[in-house]
C-alpha positions as CSV (number, residue, x, y, z in Angstrom):
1,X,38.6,32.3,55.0
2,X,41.2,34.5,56.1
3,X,39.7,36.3,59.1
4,X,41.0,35.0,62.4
5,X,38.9,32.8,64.0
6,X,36.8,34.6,66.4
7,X,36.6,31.7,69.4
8,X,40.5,31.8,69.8
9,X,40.3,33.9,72.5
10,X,38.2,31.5,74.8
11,X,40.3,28.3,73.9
12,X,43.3,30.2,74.8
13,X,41.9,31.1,78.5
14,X,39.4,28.4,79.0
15,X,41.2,25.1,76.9
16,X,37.8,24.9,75.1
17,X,35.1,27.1,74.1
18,X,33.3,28.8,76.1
19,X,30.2,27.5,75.5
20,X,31.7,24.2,76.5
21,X,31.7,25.2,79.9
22,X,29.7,24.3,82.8
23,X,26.7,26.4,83.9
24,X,28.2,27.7,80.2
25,X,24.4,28.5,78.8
26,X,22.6,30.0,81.9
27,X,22.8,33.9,81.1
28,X,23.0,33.3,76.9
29,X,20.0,33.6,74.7
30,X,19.2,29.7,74.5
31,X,19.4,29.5,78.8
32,X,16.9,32.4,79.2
33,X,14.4,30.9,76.5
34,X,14.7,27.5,77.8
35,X,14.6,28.1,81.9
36,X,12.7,25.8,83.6
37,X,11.4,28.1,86.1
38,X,10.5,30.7,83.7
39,X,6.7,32.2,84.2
40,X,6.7,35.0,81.8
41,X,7.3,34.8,78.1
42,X,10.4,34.9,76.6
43,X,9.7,35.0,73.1
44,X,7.0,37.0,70.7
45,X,6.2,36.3,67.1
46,X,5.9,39.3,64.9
47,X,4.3,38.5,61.5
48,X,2.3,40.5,59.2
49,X,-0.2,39.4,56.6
50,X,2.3,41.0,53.6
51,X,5.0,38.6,54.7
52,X,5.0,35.8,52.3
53,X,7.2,33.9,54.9
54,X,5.6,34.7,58.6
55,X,2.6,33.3,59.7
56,X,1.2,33.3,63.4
57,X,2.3,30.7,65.3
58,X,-0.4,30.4,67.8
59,X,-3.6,31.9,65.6
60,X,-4.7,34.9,64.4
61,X,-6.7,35.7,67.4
62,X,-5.2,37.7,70.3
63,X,-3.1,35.5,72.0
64,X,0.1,35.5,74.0
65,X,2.5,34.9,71.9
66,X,1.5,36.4,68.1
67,X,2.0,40.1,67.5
68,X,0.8,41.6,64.3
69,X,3.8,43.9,62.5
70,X,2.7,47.0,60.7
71,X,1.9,46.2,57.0
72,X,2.4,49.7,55.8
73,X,5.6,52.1,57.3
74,X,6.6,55.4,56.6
75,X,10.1,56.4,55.9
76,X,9.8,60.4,55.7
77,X,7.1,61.3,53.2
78,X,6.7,57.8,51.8
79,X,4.8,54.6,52.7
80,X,6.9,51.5,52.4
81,X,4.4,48.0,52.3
82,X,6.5,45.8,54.0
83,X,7.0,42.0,53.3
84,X,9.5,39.6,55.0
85,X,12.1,41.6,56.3
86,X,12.0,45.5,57.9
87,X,10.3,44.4,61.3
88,X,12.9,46.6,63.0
89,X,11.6,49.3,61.7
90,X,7.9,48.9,63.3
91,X,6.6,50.2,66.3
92,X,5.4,46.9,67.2
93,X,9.1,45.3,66.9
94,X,9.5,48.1,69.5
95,X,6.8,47.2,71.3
96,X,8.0,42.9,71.9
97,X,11.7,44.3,72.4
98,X,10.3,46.4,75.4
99,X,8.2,44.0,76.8
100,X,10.8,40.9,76.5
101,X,13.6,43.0,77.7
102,X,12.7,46.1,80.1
103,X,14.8,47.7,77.5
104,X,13.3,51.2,75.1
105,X,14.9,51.1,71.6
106,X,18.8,49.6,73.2
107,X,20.1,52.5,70.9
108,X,18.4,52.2,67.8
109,X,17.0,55.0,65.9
110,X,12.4,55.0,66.9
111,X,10.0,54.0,64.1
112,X,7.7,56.1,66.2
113,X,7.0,59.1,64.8
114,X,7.7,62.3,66.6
């Protein structure tokens, strides 16, 4: 525990953390999921049938929230049968990212191939 503590910063400026402050959630993570006057969906479940830990929350049918992950990825001239962790590295992590946030890949290398 010898790392500076990361929120020392914000008490200095603020007298309290930021998240403290009024209005202090609207633009984070937790106001945008939990907006009341929200309409479109802010949050996608990716799960694969390989994952011993990720089921579909909704069912197993199309819905609006599930998305099936790839099961099987390539990396190069291998497949890779993916379990629990890895869903960056699908196109259909891509896909959810794109669609939740208007935003193509935000600077990370494309499973797509080329």
């Amino acid at each position: 525990m010898t790392t500076p503590d990361p929120w020392a910063r914000e008490i200095e400026a603020h007298g309290k953390p930021v998240s403290e402050l009024p209005n202090a959630h609207q633009d984070s993570m937790r106001g945008v999921l939990s907006a009341a006057k929200a309409t479109n969906t802010r949050w996608r479940n990716l799960w694969r049938r390989t994952d011993y830990l990720g089921f579909p929350v909704w069912g197993y049918l199309d819905n609006p929230i599930d998305r099936r992950a790839e099961e099987v990825i390539r990396f190069d001239y291998l497949a890779e049968i993916q379990t629990h962790g890895g869903y960056p590295r699908t196109v259909a992590y891509d896909d959810a990212f794109e669609a939740l946030t208007g935003l193509r890949n935000a600077g990370r290398p494309s499973p797509r191939q080329p």
